[in-house]
C-alpha positions in Angstrom: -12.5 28.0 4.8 -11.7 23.9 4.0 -10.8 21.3 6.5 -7.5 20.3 6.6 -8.7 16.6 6.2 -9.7 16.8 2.5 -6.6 19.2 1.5 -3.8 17.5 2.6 -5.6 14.0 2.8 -6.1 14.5 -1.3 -2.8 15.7 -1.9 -0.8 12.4 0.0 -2.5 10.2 -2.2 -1.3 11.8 -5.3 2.3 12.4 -4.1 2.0 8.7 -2.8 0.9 7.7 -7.2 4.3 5.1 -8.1 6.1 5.9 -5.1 4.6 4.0 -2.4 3.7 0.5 -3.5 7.1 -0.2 -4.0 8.3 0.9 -0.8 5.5 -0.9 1.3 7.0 -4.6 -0.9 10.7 -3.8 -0.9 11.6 -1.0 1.2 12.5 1.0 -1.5 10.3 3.8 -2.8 9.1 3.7 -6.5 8.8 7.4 -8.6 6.5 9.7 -8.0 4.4 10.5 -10.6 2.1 13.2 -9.7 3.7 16.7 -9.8 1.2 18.1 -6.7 1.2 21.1 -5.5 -1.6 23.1 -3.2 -2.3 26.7 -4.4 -5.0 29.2 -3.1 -5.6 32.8 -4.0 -2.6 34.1 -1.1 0.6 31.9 -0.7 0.0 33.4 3.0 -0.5 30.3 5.1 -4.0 30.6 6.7 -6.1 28.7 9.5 -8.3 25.8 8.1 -11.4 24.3 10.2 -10.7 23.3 13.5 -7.4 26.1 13.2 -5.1 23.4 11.3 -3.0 25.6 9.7 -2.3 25.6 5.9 0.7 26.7 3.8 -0.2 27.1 0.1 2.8 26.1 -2.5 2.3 29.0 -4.7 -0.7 31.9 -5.7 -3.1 31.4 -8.3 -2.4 34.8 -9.9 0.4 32.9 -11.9 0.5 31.6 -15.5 0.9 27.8 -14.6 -1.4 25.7 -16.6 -2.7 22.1 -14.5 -3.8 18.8 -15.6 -6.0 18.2 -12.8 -7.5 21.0 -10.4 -9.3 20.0 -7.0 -11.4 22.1 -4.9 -12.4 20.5 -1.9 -15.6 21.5 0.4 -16.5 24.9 1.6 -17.0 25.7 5.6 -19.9 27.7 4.3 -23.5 27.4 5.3 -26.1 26.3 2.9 -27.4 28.9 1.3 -25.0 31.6 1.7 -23.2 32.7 -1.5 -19.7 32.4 -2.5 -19.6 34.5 -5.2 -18.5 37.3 -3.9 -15.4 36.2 -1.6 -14.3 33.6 -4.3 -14.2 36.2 -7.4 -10.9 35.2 -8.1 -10.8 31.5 -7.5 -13.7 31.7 -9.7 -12.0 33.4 -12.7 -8.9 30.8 -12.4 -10.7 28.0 -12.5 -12.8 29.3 -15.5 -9.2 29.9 -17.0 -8.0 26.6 -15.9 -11.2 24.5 -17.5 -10.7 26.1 -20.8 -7.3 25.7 -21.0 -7.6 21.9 -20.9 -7.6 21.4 -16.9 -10.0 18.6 -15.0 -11.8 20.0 -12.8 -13.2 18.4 -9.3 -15.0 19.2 -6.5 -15.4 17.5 -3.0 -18.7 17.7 -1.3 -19.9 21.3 -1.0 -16.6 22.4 -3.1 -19.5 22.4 -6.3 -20.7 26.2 -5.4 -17.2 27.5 -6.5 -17.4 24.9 -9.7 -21.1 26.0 -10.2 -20.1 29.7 -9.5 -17.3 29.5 -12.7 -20.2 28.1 -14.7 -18.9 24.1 -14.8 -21.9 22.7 -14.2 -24.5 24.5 -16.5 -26.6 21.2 -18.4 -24.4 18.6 -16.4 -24.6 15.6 -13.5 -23.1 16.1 -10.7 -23.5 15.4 -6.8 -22.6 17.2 -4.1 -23.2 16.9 -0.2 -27.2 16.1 0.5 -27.1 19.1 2.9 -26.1 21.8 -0.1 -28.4 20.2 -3.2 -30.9 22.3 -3.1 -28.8 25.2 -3.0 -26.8 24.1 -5.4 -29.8 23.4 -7.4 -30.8 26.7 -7.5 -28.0 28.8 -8.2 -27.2 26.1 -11.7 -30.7 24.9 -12.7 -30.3 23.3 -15.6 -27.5 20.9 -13.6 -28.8 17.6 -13.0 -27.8 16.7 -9.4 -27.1 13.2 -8.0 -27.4 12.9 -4.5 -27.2 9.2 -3.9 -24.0 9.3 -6.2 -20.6 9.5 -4.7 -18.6 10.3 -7.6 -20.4 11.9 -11.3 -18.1 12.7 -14.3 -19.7 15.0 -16.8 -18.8 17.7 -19.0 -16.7 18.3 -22.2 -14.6 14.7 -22.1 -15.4 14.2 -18.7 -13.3 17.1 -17.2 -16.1 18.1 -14.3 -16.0 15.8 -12.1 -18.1 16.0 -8.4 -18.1 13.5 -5.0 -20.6 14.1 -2.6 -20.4 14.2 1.0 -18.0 13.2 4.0 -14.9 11.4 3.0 -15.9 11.1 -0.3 -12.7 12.9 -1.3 -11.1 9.3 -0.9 -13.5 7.9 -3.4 -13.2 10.9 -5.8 -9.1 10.6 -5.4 -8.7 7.2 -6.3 -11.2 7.6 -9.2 -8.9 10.5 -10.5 -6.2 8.4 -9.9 -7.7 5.6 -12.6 -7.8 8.3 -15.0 -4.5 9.6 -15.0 -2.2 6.7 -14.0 -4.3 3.3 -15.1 -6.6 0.9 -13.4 -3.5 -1.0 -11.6 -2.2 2.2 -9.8 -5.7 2.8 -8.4 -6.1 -0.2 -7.0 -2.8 -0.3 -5.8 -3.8 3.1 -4.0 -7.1 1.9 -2.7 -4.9 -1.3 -1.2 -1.9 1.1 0.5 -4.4 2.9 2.4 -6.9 1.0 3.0 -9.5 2.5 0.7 -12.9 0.7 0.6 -15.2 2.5 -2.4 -18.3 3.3 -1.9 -20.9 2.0 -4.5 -20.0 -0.8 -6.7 -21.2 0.8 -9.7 -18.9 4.2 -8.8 -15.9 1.4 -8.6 -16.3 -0.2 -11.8 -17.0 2.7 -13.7 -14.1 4.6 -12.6 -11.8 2.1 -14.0 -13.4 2.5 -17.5 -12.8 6.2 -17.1 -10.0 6.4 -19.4 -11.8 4.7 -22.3 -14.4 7.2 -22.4 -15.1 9.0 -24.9 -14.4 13.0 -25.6 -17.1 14.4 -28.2 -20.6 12.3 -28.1 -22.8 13.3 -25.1 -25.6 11.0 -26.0 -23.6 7.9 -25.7 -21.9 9.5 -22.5 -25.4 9.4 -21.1 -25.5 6.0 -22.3 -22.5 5.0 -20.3 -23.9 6.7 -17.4 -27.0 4.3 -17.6 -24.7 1.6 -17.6 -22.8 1.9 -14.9 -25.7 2.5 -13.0 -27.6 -0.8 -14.6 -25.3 -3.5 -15.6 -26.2 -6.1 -13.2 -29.5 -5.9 -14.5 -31.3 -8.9 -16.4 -30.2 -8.7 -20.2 -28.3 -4.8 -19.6 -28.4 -4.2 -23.4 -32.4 -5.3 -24.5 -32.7 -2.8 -21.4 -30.6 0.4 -22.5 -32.1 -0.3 -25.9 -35.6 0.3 -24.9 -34.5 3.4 -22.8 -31.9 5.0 -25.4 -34.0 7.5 -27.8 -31.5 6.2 -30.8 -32.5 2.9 -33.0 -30.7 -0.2 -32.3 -28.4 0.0 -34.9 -27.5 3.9 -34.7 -26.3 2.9 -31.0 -24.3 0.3 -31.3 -22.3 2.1 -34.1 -22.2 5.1 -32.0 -21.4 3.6 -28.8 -18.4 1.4 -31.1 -16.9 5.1 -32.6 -17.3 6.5 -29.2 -15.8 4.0 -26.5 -14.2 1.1 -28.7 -16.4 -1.5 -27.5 -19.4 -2.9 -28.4 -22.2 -2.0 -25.6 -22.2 -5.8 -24.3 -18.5 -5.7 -24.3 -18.5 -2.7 -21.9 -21.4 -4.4 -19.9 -18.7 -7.2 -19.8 -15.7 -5.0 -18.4 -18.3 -3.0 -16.0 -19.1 -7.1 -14.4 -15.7 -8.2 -14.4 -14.5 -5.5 -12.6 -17.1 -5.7 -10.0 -16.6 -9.5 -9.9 -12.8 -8.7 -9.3 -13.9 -6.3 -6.5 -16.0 -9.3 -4.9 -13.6 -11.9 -5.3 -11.0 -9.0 -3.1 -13.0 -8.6 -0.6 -15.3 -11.0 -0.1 -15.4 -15.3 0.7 -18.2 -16.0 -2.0 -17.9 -18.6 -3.7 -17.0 -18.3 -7.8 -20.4 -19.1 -8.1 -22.1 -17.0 -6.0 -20.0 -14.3 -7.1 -20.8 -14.7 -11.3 -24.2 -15.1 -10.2 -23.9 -11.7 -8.3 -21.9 -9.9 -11.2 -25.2 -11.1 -13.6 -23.9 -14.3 -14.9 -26.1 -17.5 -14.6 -23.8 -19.8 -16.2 -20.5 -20.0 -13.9 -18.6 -22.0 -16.5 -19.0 -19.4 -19.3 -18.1 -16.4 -16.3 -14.6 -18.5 -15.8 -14.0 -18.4 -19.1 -14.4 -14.5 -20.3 -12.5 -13.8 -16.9 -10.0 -15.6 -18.0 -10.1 -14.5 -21.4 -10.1 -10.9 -20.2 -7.8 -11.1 -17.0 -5.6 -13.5 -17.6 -6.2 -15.6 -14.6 -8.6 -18.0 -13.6 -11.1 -16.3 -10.7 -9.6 -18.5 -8.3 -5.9 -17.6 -9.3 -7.1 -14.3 -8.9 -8.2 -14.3 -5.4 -5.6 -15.9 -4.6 -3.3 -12.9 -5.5 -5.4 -10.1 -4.7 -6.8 -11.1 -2.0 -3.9 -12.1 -0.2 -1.9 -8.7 -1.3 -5.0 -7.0 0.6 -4.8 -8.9 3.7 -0.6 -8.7 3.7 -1.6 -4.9 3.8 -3.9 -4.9 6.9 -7.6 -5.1 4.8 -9.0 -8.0 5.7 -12.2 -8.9 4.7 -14.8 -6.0 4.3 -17.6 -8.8 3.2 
């Protein structure tokens, strides 16, 4: 049992990936990128939560291999097992993992994940109500409660949102990955999207520059995005990190393509970009927000790395948000 909220809500954003943007600014509907299709263990239609009723595309007992699976949450209380009603959900998704699939989960949708053995040694986050359960049945996850979205896993392919409509948050993150930092945003704008947690919206951006193979700088990444708007970032992850100076900054170079301050750089700049959206701040206020102290050297790297002046950006974005019904969330 699923609501029919998080199924088909999920699913209109990725059919809506190249196609819609266009149409909302000249009436004429881009391509659609996403090939998305909803699949469950019968193609029978059944009754979702509050008797919405659901048709399925296809069975999972074929051969077709996915990019990117989603599970979204579970009408189930917490506690009660799903082990036993999901066996074969739970063998496809095993199936689909090790074939090269993504795999996501929406709020309480991390049993199943846990259940195929996803989340064995990884961070994740799920809805406060099922963490202890959750907990339990996978204890050597490390769960995330205050998160809304957590990437872990073998190149970041298990990824988890907690709670509520954090399917939105966890859609447009996916859609970063996929399809690129501009179509996300462009997503977010078309329907209204407002992310939850700064940190969750910077990082998700980054999410295709991750790397694949070293899970000690991953961690490291993890501790940025939850830290880089702290007082020198870098002296900081230094003295947490268990590596020497030197080993990490070679390591995190190999593994990302950036130099740790460099990534601090993109993690600010996108929140900056974020605040100069949706907010009135002044430049000012905003660089000293995004950890800057010195606005002059702030307009020049966001110049450098956007190729507009703050300002100029606002300008655009801002205006693009409120042409589309935003406003001002700030």
């Amino acid at each position: 049992m699923t609501t029919a909220s998080t199924v088909f809500g999920m699913h209109d954003i990725f059919c809506s990936v190249g196609r819609d943007w266009d149409l909302l600014l000249t009436g004429d509907p881009g391509p659609q990128l996403a090939d998305c299709e909803i699949v469950a263990a019968s193609a029978r239609g059944f009754r979702a939560g509050n008797n919405a009723w659901i048709r399925p595309d296809r069975s999972i007992g074929g051969s077709r291999q996915y990019d990117l699976v989603c599970v979204p949450e579970m009408a189930v209380p917490p506690g009660a097992s799903v082990r036993e009603e999901a066996r074969e959900e739970i063998v496809w998704l095993r199936r689909q993992y090790r074939k090269g699939a993504t795999v996501a989960s929406a709020c309480s949708g991390a049993l199943l994940l846990g259940e195929a053995g996803l989340l064995d040694d990884q961070d994740v986050t799920t809805h406060w109500a099922y963490c202890d359960v959750l907990q339990r049945n996978n204890p050597t996850a490390r769960i995330h409660p205050s998160r809304v979205v957590v990437s872990s896993g073998a190149g970041d392919r298990v990824v988890t949102a907690g709670g509520g409509f954090s399917w939105l948050d966890l859609a447009i993150f996916l859609v970063a990955r996929f399809f690129g930092e501009e179509e996300a945003m462009r997503q977010a704008r078309s329907h209204l999207i407002d992310w939850h947690g700064k940190a969750q919206l910077a990082f998700a951006v980054l999410s295709r520059t991750r790397q694949v193979e070293d899970a000690e700088i991953a961690r490291h990444q993890d501790w940025l995005a939850e830290n880089y708007l702290a007082p020198s970032p870098i002296a900081a992850l230094t003295g947490w990190s268990t590596l020497s100076e030197r080993s990490l900054k070679r390591r995190f170079r190999l593994a990302t393509g950036m130099t740790p301050i460099e990534y601090v750089q993109k993690l600010r700049l996108e929140d900056a970009k974020h605040r100069l959206e949706t907010t009135d701040s002044s430049v000012e206020s905003v660089a000293m927000d995004v950890g800057y102290e010195d606005a002059s050297f702030f307009r020049r790297l966001f110049r450098r790395e956007v190729g507009l002046t703050p300002t100029e950006y606002r300008r655009r974005f801002a205006q693009m948000r409120r042409s589309l019904g935003g406003g001002s969330d700030g």
